[in-house]
C-alpha positions as CSV (number, residue, x, y, z in Angstrom):
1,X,0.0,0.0,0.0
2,X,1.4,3.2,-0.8
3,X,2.3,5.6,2.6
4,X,0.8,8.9,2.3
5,X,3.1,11.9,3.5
6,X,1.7,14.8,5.8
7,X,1.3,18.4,4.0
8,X,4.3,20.7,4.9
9,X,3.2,22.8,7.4
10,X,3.9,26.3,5.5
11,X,3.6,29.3,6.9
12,X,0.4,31.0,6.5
13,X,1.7,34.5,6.1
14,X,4.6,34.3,3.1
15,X,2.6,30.6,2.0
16,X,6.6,29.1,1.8
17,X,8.3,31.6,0.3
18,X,10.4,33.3,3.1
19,X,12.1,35.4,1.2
20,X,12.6,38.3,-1.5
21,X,15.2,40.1,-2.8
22,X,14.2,43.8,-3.5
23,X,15.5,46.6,-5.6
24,X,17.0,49.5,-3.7
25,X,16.6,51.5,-7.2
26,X,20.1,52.2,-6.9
27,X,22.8,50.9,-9.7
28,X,26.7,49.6,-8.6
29,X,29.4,50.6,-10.2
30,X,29.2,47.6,-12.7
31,X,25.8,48.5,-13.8
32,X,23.7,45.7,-11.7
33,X,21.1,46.7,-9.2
34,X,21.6,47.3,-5.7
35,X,19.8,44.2,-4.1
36,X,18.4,43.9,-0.7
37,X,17.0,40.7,1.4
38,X,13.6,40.9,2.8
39,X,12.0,37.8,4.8
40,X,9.3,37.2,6.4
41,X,9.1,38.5,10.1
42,X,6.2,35.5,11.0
43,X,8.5,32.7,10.1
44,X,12.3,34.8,10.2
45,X,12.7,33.3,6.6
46,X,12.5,29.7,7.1
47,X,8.9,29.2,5.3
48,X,7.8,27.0,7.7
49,X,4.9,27.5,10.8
50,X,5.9,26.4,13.9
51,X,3.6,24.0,15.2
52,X,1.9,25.7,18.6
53,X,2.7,24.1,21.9
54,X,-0.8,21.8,23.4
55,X,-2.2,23.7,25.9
56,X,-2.8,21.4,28.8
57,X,-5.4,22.5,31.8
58,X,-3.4,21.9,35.2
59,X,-4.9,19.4,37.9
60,X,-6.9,17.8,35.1
């Protein structure tokens, strides 16, 4: 029988993709585009959720 994998638990606010590289509108010297890194700030660029901890009532 074939074994059937769990979804990845992505994250719901970038839906996997972490991160983006976005232009500055500036140039460098050799012409190419001055880059800069953005990632999510829900998952700090992994793309991934972070399963929440089980809340258990105490005494019970």
């Amino acid at each position: 029988m074939p074994q059937h994998t769990p979804a990845p638990r992505l994250c719901r606010d970038c839906d996997g993709h972490a991160s983006a590289m976005v232009t500055t509108g500036t140039r460098n010297r050799d012409g190419s585009r001055t880059l800069i890194r953005a990632v999510c700030p829900a998952c700090q660029g992994t793309g991934h959720r972070i399963p929440a901890a089980r809340l258990v009532r105490a005494g019970k």
